[in-house]
PDB file of N, CA, C and O in Angstrom:
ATOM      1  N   UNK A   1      17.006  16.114  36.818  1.00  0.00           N
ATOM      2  CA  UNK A   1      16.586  15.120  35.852  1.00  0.00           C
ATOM      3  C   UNK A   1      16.752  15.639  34.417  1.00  0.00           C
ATOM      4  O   UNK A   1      17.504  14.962  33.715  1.00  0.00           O
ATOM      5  N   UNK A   2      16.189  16.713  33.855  1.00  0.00           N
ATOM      6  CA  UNK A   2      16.862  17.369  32.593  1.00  0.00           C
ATOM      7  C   UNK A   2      17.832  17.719  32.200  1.00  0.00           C
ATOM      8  O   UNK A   2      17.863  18.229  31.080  1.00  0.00           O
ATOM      9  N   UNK A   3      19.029  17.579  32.984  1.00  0.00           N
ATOM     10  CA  UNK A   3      20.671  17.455  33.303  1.00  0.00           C
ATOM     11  C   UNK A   3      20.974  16.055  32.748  1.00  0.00           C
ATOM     12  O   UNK A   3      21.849  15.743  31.941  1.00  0.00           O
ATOM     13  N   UNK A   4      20.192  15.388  33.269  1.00  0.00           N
ATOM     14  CA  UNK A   4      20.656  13.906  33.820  1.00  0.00           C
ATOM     15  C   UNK A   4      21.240  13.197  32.239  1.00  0.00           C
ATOM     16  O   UNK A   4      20.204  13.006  31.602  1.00  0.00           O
ATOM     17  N   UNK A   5      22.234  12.825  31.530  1.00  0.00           N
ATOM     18  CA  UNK A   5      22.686  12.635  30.643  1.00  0.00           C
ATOM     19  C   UNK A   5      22.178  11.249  30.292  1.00  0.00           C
ATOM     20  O   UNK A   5      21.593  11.108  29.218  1.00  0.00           O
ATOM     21  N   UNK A   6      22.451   9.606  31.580  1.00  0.00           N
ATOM     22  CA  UNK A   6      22.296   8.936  31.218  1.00  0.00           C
ATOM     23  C   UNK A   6      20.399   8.279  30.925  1.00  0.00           C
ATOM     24  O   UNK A   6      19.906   7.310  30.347  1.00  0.00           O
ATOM     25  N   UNK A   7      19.798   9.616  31.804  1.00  0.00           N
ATOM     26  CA  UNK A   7      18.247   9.173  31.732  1.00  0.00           C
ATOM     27  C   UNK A   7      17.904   9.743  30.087  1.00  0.00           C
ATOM     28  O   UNK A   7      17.056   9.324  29.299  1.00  0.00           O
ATOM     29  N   UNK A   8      18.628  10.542  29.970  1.00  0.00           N
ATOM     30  CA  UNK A   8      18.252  10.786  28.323  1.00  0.00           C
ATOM     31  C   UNK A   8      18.375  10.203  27.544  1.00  0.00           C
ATOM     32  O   UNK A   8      17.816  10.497  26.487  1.00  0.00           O
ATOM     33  N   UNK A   9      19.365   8.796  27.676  1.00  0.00           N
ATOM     34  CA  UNK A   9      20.114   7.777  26.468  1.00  0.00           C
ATOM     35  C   UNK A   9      19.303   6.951  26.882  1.00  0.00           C
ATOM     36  O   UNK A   9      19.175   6.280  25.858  1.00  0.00           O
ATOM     37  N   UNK A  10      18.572   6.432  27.706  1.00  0.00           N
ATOM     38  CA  UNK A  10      17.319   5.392  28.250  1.00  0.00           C
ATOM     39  C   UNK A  10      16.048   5.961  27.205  1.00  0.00           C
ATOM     40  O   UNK A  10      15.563   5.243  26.331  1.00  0.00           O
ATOM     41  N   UNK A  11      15.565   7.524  27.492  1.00  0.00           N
ATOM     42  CA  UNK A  11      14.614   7.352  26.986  1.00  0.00           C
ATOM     43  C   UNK A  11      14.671   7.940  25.284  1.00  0.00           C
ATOM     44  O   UNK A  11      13.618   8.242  24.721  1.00  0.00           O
ATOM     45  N   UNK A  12      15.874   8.043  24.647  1.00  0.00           N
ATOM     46  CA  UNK A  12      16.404   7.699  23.284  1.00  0.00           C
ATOM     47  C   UNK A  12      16.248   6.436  23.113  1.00  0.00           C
ATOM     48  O   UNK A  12      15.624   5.970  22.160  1.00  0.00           O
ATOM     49  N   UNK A  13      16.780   5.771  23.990  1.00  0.00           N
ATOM     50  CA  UNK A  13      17.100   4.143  23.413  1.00  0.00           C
ATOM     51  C   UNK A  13      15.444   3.683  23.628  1.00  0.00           C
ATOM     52  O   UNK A  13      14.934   3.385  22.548  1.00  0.00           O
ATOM     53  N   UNK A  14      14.631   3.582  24.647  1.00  0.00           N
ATOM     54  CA  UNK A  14      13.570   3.152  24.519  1.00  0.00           C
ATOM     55  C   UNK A  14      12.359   3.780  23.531  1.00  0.00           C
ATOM     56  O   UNK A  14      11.219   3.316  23.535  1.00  0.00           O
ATOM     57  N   UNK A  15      12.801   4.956  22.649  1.00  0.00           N
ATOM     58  CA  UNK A  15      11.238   5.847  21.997  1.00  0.00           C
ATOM     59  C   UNK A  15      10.361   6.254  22.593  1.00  0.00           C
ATOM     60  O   UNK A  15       9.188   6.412  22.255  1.00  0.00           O
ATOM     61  N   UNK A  16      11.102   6.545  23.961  1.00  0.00           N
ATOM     62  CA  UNK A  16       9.893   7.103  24.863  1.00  0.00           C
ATOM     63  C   UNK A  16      10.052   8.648  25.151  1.00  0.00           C
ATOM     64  O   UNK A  16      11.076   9.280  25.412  1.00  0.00           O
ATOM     65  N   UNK A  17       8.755   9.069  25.029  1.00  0.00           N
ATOM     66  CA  UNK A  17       8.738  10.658  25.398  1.00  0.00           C
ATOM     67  C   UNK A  17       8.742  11.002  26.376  1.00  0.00           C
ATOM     68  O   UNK A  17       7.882  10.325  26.942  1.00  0.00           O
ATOM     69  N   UNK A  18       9.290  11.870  27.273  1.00  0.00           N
ATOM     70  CA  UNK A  18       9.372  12.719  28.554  1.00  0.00           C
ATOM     71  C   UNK A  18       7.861  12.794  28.704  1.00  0.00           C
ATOM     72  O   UNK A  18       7.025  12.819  27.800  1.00  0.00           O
ATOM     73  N   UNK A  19       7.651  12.830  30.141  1.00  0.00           N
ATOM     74  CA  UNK A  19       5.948  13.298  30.830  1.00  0.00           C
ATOM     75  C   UNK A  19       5.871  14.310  30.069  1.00  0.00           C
ATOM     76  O   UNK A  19       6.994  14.782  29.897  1.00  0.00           O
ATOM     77  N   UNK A  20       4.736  15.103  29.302  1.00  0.00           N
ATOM     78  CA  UNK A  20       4.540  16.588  29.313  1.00  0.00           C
ATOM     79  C   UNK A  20       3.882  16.738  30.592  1.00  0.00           C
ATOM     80  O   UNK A  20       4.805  17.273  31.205  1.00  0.00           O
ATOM     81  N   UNK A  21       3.087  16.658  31.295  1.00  0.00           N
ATOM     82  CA  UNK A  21       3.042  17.011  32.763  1.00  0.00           C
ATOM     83  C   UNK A  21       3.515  16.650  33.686  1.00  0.00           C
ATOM     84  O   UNK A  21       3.652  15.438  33.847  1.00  0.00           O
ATOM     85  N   UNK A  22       3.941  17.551  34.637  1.00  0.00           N
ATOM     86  CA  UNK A  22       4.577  17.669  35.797  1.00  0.00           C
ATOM     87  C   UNK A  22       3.879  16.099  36.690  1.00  0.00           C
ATOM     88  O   UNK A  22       2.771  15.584  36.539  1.00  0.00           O
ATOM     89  N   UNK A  23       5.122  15.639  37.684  1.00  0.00           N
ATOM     90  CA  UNK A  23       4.074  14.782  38.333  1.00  0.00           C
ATOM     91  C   UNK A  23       3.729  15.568  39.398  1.00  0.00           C
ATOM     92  O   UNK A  23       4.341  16.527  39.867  1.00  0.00           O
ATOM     93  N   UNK A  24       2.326  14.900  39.859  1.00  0.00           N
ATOM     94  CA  UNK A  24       1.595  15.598  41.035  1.00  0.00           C
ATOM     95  C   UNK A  24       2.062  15.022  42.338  1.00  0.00           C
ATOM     96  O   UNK A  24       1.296  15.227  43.280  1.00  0.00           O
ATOM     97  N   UNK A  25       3.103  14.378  42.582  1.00  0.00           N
ATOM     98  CA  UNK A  25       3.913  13.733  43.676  1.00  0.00           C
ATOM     99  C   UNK A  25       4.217  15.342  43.677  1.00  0.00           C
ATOM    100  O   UNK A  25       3.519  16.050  44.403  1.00  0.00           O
ATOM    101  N   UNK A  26       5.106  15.852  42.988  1.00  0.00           N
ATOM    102  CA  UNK A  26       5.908  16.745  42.943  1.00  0.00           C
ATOM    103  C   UNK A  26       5.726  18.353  43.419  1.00  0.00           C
ATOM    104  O   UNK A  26       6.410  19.210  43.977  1.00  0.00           O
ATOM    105  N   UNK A  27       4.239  18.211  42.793  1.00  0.00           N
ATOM    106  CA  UNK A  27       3.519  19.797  42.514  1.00  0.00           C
ATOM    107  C   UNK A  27       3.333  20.269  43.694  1.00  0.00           C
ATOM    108  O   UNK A  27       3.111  19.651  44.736  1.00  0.00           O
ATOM    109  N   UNK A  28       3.448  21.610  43.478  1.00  0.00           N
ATOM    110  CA  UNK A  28       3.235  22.083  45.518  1.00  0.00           C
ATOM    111  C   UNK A  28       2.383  23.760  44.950  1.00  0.00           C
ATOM    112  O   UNK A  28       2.376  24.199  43.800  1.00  0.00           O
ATOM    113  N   UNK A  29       1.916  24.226  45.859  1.00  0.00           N
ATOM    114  CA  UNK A  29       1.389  25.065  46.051  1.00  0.00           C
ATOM    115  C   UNK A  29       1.868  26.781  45.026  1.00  0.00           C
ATOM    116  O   UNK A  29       1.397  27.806  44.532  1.00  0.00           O
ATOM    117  N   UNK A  30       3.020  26.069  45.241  1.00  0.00           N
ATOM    118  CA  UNK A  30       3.859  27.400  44.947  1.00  0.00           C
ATOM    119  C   UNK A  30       4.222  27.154  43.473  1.00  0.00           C
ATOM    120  O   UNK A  30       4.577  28.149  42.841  1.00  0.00           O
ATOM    121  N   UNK A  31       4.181  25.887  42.789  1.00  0.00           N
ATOM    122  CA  UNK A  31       4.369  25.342  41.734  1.00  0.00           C
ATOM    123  C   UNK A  31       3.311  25.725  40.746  1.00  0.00           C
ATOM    124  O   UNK A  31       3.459  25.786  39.526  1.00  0.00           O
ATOM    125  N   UNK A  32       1.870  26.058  41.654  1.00  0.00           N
ATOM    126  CA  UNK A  32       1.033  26.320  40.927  1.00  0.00           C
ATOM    127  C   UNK A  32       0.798  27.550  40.699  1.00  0.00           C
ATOM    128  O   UNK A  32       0.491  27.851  39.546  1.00  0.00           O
ATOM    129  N   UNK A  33       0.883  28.692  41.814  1.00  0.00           N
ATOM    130  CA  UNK A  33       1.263  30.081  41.396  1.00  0.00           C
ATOM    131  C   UNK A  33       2.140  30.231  40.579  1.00  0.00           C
ATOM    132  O   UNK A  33       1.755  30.979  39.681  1.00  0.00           O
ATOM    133  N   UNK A  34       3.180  29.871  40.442  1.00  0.00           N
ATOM    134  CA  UNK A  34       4.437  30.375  39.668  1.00  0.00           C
ATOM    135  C   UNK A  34       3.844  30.079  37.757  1.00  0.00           C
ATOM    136  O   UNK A  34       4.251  30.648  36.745  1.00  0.00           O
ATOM    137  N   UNK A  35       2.627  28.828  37.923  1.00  0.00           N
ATOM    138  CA  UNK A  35       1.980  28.279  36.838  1.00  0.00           C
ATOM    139  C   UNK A  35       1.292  29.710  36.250  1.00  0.00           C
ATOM    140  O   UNK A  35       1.588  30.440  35.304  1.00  0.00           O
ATOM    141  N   UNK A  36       0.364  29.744  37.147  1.00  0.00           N
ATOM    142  CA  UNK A  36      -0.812  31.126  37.180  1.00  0.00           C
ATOM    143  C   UNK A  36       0.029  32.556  36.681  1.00  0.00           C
ATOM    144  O   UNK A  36      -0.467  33.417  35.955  1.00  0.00           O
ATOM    145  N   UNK A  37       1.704  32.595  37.369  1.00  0.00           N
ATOM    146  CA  UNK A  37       1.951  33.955  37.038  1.00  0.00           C
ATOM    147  C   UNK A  37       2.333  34.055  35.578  1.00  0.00           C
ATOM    148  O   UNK A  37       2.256  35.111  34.950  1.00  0.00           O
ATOM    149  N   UNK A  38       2.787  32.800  35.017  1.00  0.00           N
ATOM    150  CA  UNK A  38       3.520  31.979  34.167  1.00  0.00           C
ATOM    151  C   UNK A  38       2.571  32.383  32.925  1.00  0.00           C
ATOM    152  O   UNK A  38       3.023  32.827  31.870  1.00  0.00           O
ATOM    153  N   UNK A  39       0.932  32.134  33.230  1.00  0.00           N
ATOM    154  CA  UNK A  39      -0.206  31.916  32.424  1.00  0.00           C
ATOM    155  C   UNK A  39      -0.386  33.610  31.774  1.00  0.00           C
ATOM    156  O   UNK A  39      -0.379  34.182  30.685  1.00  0.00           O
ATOM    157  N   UNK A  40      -0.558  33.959  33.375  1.00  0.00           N
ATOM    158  CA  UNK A  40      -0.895  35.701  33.267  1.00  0.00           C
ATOM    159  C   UNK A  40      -0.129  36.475  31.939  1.00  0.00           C
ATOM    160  O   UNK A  40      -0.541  37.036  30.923  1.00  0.00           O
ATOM    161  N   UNK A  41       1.028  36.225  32.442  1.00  0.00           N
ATOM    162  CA  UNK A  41       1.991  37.397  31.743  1.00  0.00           C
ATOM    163  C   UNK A  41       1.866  36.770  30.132  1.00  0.00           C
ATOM    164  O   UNK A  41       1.731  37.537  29.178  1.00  0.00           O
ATOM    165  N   UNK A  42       1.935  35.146  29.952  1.00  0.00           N
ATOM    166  CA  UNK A  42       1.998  34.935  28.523  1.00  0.00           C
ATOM    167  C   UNK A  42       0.396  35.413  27.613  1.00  0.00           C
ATOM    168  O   UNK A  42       0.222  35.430  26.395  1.00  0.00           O
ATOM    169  N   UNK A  43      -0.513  35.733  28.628  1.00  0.00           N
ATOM    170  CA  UNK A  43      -1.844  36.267  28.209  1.00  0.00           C
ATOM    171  C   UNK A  43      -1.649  38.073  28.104  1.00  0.00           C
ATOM    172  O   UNK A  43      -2.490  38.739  27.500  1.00  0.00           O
ATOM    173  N   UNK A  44      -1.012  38.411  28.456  1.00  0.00           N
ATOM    174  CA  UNK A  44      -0.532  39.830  28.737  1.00  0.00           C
ATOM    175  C   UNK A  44       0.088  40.460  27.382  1.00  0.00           C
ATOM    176  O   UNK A  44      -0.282  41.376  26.647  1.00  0.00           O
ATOM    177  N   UNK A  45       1.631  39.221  27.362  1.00  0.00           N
ATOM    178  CA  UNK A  45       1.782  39.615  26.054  1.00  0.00           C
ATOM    179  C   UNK A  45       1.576  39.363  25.119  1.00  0.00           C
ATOM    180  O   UNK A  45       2.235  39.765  24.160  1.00  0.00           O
ATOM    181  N   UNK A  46       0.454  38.502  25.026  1.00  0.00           N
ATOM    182  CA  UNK A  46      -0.329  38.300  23.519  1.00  0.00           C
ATOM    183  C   UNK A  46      -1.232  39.034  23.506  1.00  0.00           C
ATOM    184  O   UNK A  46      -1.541  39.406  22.375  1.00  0.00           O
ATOM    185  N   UNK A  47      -1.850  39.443  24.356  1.00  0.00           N
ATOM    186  CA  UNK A  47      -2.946  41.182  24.398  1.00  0.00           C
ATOM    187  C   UNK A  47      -1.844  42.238  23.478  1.00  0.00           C
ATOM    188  O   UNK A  47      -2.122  42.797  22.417  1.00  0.00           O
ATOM    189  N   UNK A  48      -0.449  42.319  24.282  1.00  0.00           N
ATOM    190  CA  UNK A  48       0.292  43.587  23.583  1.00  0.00           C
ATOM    191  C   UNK A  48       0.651  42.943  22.606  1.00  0.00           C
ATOM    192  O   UNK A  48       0.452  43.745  21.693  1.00  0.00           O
ATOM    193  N   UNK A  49       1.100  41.917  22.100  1.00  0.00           N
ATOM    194  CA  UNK A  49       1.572  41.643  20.817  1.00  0.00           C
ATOM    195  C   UNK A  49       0.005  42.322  19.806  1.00  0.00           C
ATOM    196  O   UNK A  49      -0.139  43.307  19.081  1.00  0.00           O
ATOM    197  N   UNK A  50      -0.699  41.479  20.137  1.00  0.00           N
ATOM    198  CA  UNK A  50      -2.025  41.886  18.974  1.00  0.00           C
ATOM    199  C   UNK A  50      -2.550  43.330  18.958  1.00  0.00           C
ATOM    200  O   UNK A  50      -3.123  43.710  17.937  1.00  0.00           O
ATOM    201  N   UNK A  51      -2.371  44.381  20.256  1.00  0.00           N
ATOM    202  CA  UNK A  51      -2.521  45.840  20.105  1.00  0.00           C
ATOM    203  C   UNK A  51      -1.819  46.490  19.374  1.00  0.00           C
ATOM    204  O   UNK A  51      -2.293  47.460  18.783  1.00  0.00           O
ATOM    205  N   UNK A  52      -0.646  46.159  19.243  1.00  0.00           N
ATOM    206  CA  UNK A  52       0.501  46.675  18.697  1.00  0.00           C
ATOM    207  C   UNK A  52       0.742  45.782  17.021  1.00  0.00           C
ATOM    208  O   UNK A  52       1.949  45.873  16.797  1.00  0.00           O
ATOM    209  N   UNK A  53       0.248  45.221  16.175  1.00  0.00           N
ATOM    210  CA  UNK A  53       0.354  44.343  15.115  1.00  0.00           C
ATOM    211  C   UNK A  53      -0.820  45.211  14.442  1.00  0.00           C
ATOM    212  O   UNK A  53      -1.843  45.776  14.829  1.00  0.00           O
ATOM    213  N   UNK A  54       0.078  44.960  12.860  1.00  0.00           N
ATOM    214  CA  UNK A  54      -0.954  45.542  12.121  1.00  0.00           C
ATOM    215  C   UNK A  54      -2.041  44.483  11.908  1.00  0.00           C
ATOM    216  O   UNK A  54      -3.075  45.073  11.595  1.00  0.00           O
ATOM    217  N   UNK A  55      -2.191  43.397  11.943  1.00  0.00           N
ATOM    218  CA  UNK A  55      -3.299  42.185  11.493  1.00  0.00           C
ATOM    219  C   UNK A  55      -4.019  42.011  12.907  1.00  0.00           C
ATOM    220  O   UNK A  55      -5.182  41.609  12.901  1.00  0.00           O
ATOM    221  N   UNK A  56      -3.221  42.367  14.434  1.00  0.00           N
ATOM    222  CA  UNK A  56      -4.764  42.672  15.406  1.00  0.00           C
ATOM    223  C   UNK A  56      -5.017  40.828  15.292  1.00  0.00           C
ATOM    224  O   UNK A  56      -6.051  40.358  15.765  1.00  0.00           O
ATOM    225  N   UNK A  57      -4.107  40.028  14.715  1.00  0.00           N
ATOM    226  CA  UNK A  57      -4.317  38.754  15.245  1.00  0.00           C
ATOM    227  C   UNK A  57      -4.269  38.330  16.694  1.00  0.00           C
ATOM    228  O   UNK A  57      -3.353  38.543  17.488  1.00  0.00           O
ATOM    229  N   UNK A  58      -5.240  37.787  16.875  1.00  0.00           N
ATOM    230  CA  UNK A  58      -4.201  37.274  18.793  1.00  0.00           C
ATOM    231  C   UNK A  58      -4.348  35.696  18.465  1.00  0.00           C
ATOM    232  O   UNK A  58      -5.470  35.228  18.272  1.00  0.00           O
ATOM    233  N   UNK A  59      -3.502  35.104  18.423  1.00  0.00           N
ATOM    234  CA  UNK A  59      -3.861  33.752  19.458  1.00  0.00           C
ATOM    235  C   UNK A  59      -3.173  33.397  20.850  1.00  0.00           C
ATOM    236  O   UNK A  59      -2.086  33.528  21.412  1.00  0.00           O
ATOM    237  N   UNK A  60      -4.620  32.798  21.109  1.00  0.00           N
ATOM    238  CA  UNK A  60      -4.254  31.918  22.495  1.00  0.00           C
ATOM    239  C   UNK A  60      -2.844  31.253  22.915  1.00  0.00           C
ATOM    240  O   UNK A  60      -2.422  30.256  22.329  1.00  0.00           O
ATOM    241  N   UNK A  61      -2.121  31.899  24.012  1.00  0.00           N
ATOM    242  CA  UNK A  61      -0.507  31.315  24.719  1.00  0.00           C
ATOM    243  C   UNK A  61      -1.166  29.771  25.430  1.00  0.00           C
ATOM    244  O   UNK A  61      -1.991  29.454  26.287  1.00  0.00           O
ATOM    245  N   UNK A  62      -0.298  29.147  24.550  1.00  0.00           N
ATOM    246  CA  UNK A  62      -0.466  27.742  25.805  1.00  0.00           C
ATOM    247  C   UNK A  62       0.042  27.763  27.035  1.00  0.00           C
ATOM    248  O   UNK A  62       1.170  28.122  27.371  1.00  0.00           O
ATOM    249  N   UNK A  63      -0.811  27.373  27.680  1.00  0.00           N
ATOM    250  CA  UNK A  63      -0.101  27.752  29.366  1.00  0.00           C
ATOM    251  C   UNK A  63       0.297  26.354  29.634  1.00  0.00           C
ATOM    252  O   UNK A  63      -0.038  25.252  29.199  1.00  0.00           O
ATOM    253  N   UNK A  64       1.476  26.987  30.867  1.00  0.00           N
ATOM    254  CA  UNK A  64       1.989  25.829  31.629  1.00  0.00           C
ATOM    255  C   UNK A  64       1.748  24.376  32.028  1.00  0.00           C
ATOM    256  O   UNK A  64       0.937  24.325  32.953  1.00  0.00           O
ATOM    257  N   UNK A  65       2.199  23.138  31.624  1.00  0.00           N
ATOM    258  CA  UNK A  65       1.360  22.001  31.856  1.00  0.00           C
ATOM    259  C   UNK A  65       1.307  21.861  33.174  1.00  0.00           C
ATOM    260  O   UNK A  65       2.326  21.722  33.849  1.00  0.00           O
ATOM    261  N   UNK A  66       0.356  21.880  33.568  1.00  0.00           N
ATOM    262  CA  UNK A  66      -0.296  21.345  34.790  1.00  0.00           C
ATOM    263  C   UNK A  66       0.062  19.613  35.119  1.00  0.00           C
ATOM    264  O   UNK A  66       0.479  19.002  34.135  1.00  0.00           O
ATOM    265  N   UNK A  67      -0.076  18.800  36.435  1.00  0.00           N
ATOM    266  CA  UNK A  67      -0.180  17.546  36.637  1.00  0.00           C
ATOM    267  C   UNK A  67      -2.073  17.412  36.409  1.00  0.00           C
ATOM    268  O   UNK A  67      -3.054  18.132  36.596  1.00  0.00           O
ATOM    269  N   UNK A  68      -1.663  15.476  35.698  1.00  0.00           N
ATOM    270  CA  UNK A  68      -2.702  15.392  35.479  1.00  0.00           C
ATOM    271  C   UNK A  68      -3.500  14.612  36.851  1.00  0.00           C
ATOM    272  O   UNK A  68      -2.763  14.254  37.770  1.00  0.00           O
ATOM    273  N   UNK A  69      -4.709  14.407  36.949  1.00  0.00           N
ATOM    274  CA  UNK A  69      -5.431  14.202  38.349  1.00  0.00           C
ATOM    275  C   UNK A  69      -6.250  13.565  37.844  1.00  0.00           C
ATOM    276  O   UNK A  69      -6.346  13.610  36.617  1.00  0.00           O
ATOM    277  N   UNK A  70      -6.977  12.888  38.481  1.00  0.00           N
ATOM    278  CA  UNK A  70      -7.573  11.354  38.613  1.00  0.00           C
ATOM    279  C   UNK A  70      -8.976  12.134  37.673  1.00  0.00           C
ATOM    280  O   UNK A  70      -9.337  11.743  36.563  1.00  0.00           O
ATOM    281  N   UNK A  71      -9.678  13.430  38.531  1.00  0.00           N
ATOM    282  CA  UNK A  71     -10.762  14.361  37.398  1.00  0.00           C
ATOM    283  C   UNK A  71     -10.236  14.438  36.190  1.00  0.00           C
ATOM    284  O   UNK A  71     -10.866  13.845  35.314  1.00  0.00           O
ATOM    285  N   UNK A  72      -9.120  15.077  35.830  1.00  0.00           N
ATOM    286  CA  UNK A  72      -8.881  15.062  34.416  1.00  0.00           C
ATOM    287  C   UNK A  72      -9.068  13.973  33.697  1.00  0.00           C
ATOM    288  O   UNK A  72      -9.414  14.152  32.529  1.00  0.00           O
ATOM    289  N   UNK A  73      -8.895  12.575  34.188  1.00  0.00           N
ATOM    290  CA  UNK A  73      -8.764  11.330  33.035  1.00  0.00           C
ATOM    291  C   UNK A  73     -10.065  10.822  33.187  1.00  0.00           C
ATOM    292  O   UNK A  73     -10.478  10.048  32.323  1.00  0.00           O
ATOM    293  N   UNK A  74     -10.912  11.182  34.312  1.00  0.00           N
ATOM    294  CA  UNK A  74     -12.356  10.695  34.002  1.00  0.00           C
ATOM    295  C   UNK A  74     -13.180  12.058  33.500  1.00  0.00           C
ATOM    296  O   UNK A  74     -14.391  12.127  33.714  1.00  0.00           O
ATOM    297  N   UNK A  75     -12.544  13.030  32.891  1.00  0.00           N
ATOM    298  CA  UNK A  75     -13.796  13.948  31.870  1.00  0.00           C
ATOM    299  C   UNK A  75     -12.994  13.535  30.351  1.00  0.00           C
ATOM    300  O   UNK A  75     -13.574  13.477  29.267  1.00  0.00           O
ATOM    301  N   UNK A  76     -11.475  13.263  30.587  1.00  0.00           N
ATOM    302  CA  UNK A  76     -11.070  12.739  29.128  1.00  0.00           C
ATOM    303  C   UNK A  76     -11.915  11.505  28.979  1.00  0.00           C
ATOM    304  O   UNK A  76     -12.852  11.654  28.194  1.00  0.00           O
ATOM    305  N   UNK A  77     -11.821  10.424  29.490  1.00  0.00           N
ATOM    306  CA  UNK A  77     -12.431   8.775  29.191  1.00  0.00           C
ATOM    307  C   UNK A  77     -14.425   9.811  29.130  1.00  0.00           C
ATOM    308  O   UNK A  77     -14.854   9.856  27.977  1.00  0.00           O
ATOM    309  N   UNK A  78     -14.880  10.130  29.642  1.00  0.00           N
ATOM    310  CA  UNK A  78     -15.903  10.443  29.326  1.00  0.00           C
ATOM    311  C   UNK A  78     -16.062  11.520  28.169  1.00  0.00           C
ATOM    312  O   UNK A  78     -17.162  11.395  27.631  1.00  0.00           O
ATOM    313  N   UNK A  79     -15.465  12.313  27.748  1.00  0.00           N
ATOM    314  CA  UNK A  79     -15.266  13.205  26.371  1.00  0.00           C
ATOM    315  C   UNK A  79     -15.205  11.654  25.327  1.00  0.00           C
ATOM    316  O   UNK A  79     -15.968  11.314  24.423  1.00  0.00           O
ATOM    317  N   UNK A  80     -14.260  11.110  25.761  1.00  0.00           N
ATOM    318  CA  UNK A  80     -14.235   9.923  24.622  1.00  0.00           C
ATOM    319  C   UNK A  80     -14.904   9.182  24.355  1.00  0.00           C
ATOM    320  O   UNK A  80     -14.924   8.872  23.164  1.00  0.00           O
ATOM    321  N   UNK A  81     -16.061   8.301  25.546  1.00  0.00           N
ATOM    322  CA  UNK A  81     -17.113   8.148  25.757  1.00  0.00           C
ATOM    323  C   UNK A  81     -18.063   8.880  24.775  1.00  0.00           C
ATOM    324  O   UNK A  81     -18.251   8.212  23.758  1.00  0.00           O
ATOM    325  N   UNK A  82     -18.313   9.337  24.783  1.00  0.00           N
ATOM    326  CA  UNK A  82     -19.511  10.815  24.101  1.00  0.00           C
ATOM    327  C   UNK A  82     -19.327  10.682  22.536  1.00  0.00           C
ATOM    328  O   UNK A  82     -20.183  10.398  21.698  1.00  0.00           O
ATOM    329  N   UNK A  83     -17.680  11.026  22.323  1.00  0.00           N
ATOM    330  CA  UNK A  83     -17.793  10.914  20.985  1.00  0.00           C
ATOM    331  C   UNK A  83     -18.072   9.145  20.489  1.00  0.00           C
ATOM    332  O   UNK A  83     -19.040   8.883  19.774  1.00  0.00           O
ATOM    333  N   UNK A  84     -17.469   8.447  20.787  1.00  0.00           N
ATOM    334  CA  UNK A  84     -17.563   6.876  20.384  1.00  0.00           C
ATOM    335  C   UNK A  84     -19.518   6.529  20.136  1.00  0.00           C
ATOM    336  O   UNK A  84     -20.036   5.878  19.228  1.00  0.00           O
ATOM    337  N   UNK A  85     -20.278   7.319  21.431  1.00  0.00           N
ATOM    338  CA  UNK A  85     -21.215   7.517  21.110  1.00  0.00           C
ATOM    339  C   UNK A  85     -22.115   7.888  19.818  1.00  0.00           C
ATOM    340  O   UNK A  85     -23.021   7.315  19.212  1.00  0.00           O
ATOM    341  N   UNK A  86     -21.494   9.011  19.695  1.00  0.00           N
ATOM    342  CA  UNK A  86     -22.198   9.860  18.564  1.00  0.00           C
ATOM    343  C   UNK A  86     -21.313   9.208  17.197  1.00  0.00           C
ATOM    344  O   UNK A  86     -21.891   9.117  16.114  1.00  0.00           O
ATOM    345  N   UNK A  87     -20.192   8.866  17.316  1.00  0.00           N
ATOM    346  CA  UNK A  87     -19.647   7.786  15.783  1.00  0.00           C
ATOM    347  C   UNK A  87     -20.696   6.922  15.509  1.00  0.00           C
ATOM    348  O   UNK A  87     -21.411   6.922  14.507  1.00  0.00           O
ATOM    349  N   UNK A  88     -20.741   6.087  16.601  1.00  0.00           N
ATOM    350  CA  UNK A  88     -22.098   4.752  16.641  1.00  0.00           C
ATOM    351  C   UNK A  88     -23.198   5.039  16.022  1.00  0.00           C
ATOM    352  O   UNK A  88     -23.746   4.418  15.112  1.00  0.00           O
ATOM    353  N   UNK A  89     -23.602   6.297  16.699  1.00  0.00           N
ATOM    354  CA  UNK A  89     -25.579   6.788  16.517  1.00  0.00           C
ATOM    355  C   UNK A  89     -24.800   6.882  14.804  1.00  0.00           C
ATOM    356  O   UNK A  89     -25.304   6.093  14.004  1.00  0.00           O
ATOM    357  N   UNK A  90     -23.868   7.606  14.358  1.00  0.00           N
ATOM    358  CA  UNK A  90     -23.783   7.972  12.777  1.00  0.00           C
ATOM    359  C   UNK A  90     -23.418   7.198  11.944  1.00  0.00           C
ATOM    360  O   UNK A  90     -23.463   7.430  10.736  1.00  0.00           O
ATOM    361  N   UNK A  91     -23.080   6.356  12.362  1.00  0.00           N
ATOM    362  CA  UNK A  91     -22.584   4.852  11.385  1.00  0.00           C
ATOM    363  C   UNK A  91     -24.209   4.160  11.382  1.00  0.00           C
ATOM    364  O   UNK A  91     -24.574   3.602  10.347  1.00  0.00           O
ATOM    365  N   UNK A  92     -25.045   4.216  12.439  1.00  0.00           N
ATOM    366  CA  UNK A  92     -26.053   3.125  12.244  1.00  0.00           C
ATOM    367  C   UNK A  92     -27.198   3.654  11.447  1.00  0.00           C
ATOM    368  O   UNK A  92     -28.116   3.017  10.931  1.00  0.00           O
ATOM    369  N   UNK A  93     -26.931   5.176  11.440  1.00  0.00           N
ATOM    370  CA  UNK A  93     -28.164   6.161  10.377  1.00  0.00           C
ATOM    371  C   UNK A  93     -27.982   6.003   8.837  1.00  0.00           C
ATOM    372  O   UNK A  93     -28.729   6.599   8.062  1.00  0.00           O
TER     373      UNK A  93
END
């Protein structure tokens, strides 16, 4: 599919962005280790990057996108929930 020449002129022509996550049709077991080893090592070398730097900065490696799952979109809709909340309580004070 990232080969695929004419799915790229579809989603040019439509303004549509590629999934950033994997679909979970797709994801397998081994998809997710390879995630984890993926995670490890980019945490590894941002430990040695920042040991080795004179500023001893580290930031956080974004890790691998994961598929999203039915939990993820009900703690997002409830994170969003929460805040819409607390806008409300601060608009009515």
């Amino acid at each position: 599919m990232h080969n695929d020449d004419e799915r790229a002129a579809e989603l040019v022509a439509d303004d549509q962005e590629p999934a950033a996550r994997p679909p979970l049709e797709t994801w397998s077991q081994e998809a997710e280790l390879l995630a984890l080893i993926a995670d490890l090592l980019a945490h590894q070398r941002a430990d040695f990057a920042q040991v080795h730097s004179k500023s001893h900065r580290w930031r956080a490696p974004k890790s691998v996108p994961r598929p999203e799952t039915a939990l993820d979109r009900a703690s997002r809709r409830s994170d969003h929930q929460r805040h819409r909340d607390i806008v409300t309580s601060m608009l009515r004070a």
